[in-house]
C-alpha positions in Angstrom: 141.2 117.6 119.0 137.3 116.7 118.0 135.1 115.0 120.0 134.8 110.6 119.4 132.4 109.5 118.0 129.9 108.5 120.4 126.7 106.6 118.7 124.7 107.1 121.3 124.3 110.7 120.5 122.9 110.1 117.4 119.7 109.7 116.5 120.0 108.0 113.0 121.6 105.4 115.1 119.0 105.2 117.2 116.2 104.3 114.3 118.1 101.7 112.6 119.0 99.8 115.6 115.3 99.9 115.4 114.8 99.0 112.4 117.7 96.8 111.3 118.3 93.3 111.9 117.4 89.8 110.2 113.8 90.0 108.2 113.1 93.4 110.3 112.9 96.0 107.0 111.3 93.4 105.0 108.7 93.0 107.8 108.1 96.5 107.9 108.1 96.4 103.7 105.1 93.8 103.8 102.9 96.0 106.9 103.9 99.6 105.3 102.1 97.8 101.8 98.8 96.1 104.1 96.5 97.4 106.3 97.2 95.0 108.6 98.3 90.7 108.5 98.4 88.0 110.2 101.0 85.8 111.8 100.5 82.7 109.2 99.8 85.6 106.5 103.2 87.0 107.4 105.2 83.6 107.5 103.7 82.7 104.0 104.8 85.8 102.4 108.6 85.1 103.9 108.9 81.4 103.7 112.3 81.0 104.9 111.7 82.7 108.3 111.3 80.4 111.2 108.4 80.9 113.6 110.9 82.0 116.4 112.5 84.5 114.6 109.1 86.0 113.1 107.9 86.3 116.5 111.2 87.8 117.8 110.8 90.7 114.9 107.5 90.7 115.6 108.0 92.0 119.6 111.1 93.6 118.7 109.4 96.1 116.5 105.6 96.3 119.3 108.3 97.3 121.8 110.1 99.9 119.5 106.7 101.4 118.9 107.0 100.6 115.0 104.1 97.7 115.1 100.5 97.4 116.8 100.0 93.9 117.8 95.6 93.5 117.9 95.1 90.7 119.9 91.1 88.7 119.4 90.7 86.0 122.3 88.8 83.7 119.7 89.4 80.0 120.0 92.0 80.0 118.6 93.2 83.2 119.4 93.2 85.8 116.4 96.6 88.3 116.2 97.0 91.0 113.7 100.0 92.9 113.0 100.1 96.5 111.4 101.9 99.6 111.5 101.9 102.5 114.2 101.3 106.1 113.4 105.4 105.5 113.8 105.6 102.9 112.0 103.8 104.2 109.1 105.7 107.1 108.8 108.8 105.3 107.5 107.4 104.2 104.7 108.4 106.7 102.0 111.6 105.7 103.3 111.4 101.9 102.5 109.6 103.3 98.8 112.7 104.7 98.2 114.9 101.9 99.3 112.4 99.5 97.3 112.8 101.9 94.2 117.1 102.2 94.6 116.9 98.3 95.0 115.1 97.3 92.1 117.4 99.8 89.9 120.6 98.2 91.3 118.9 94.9 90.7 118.6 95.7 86.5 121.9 97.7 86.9 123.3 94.5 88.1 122.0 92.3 85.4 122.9 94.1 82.8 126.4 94.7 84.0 126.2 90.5 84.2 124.8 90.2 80.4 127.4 92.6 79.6 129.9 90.6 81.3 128.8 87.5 79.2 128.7 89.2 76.3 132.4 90.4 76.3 133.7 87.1 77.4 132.3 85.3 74.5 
């Protein structure tokens, strides 16, 4: 008889609870491509994010270890967001997603123009 399953045991299960969730990879995408950004420059770059959420994401991954929040105590207060040592190092992973995604992308529209083609 083999052993369950147990997730806990595993450590790929670990990093993606990590680094899954809603916006979270694309969070990461956008700091593992800038040296660092701020909250507004964030929220522009993903439109359809509320503020709550981003901020959620946002403490999710400082608490993970994954993002350095820099705090400034300006009036008003300046916060910048980049990647950890950690944080950093998962970006050849998220290339290779990036690279995978845009070649299912084309794959999928030429599958659809092919699609079109054959029903006409």
């Amino acid at each position: 008889m083999s052993p369950k399953h147990n997730p806990n045991q595993c450590p790929m299960e670990s990093i993606l609870g990590q680094i899954m969730g809603p916006w979270t990879p694309y969070i990461l995408w956008l700091l593992s491509n800038e040296e660092s950004l701020r909250f507004g420059q964030i929220a522009a770059l993903i439109p359809d994010i509320s503020a709550k959420v981003l901020t959620d994401r946002l403490r999710k991954l400082e608490g993970s270890g994954l993002v350095h929040r820099d705090y400034h105590p300006t009036v008003p207060p300046t916060v910048y967001y980049s990647l950890t040592a950690r944080g950093a190092e998962i970006h050849c992973v998220l290339q290779g997603l990036n690279k995978v995604a845009l070649r299912w992308d084309e794959e999928d529209k030429s599958d659809k123009g092919n699609a079109e083609i054959a029903a006409e």
